[in-house]
C-alpha angles and dihedrals in degrees: 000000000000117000125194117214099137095153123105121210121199119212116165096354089294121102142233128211155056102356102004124114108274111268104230116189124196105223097205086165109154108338092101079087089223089304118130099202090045086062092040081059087038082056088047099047090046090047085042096057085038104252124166114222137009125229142200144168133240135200142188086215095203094045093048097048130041115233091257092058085047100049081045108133098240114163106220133155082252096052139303106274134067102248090051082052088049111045088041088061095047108101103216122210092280094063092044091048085051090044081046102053087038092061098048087051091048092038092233127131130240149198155140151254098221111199099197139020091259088063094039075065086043100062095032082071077076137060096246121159106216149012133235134211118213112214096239080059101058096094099053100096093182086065105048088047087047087057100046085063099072088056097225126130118279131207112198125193125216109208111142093013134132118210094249088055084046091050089041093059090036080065100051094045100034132220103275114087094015139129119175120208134212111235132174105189108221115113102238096011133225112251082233103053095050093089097185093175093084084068087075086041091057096041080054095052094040145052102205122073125291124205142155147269111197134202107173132105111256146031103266109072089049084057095044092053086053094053083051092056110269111151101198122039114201125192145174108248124204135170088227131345104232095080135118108267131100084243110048099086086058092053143098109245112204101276088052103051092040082061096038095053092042088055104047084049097055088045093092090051096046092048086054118183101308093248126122110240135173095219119216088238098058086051102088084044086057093043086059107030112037105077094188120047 
């Protein structure tokens, strides 16, 4: 069937869309466990496999969470309550110059999922290229309004969303400067429950590009989304996932992204151009094999 996703969208000064190279991000998101030079090994894993971007998330802790969740017993290796769990894994304005720095010197690009307004003027302190929308916030309309006004590019994902909710936040942001991503939000999630055929329902309803955000253990489903169209592929890096972190089961150790990414990337090369050939190099087989020509 004939999809339309004609729009290109810039991030970075690469491109995303129909015929361009598929744009894979590294979340690193939290599983740096509020340790800068695990997230310095998280940026060289990511520049290693070939990614194109890094990503992380940022919170106003006490915006994002009410004092009861805070004061919430919760045994963990930073304290035994929520909000110590909370505020060790939020990155300050020291870490991010230091990612920031980091990134430039490994060439890579960066940027971040903010939770609340407070966050979106956070980030703004650094040169990022684009915004991401994390799928919890899909429905805060406040801040999806508050990061269309610094006129960069937004990826929103799409976990725990209906179509009329999608459409909903389409219509706040706008389709310029937009890619939407399929999300299913389990942490890891069920092979049954991926769906990844709504990638192709999405590229039907909308003219801007469609990726996905992907939760499942293993390589496959995420190249599979790319043969399906999805024009960025996002995915939960660790350096193993055994550690300690409500996210590292659902995420790509070395050895997995550095699969994943070769084999998006040799995805254009294996689909080859759709038309039947006899290559030179089949014909001595011929000459041997096919008794009657």
């Amino acid at each position: 069937m004939e999809q339309k996703n004609k729009k290109i969208v810039e991030i970075g000064g690469k491109k995303i869309g129909e015929g361009c190279p598929v744009f894979i991000t590294a979340e690193i998101g939290i599983n740096h466990n509020g340790d800068i030079n695990i997230a310095k090994k998280l940026i060289d894993m990511a520049v290693f496999a070939g990614c194109d971007a890094v990503k992380f998330q940022k919170r106003t802790i006490d915006v994002v969470y009410t004092k009861e969740d805070l004061d919430r017993p919760r045994e963990t290796p930073f304290g035994n309550t929520n909000g110590e769990l909370k505020e060790a894994l939020e990155f300050g304005e020291q870490e991010y110059q230091e990612i920031d720095r980091y990134c430039k010197e490994r060439n890579i690009m960066w940027f971040a999922s903010p939770w609340d307004i407070g966050s979106v003027d956070f980030l703004e302190k650094f040169d990022i290229p684009c915004y991401k929308i994390a799928s919890p916030s899909l429905t805060d309309d406040d801040l999806l309004k508050h990061v269309k006004s610094k006129g960069k590019p937004i990826i929103l994902s799409t976990g725990m969303s209906t179509i009329e909710q999608i459409n909903h936040a389409v219509e706040i942001i706008g389709e310029e400067n937009l890619i939407l991503l399929h999300c299913t939000s389990t942490y890891p999630s069920k092979p049954e429950e991926l769906n990844l055929r709504v990638i192709l329902q999405l590229r039907e309803m909308f003219d801007f590009p469609i990726g996905y955000s992907g939760h499942e253990t293993g390589v496959v489903p995420s190249v599979m989304a790319a043969i399906l169209g999805a024009r960025v592929i996002e995915r939960h890096i660790t350096l193993d996932r055994a550690m300690w972190g409500s996210d590292q089961s659902a995420s790509l150790e070395p050895n997995g992204l550095n699969i994943m990414v070769r084999d998006i990337k040799l995805m254009p090369v294996c689909l080859g151009d759709g038309k039947k050939k006899v290559f030179e190099s089949e014909k001595p087989i011929l000459e041997k094999l096919r008794r009657v020509k």
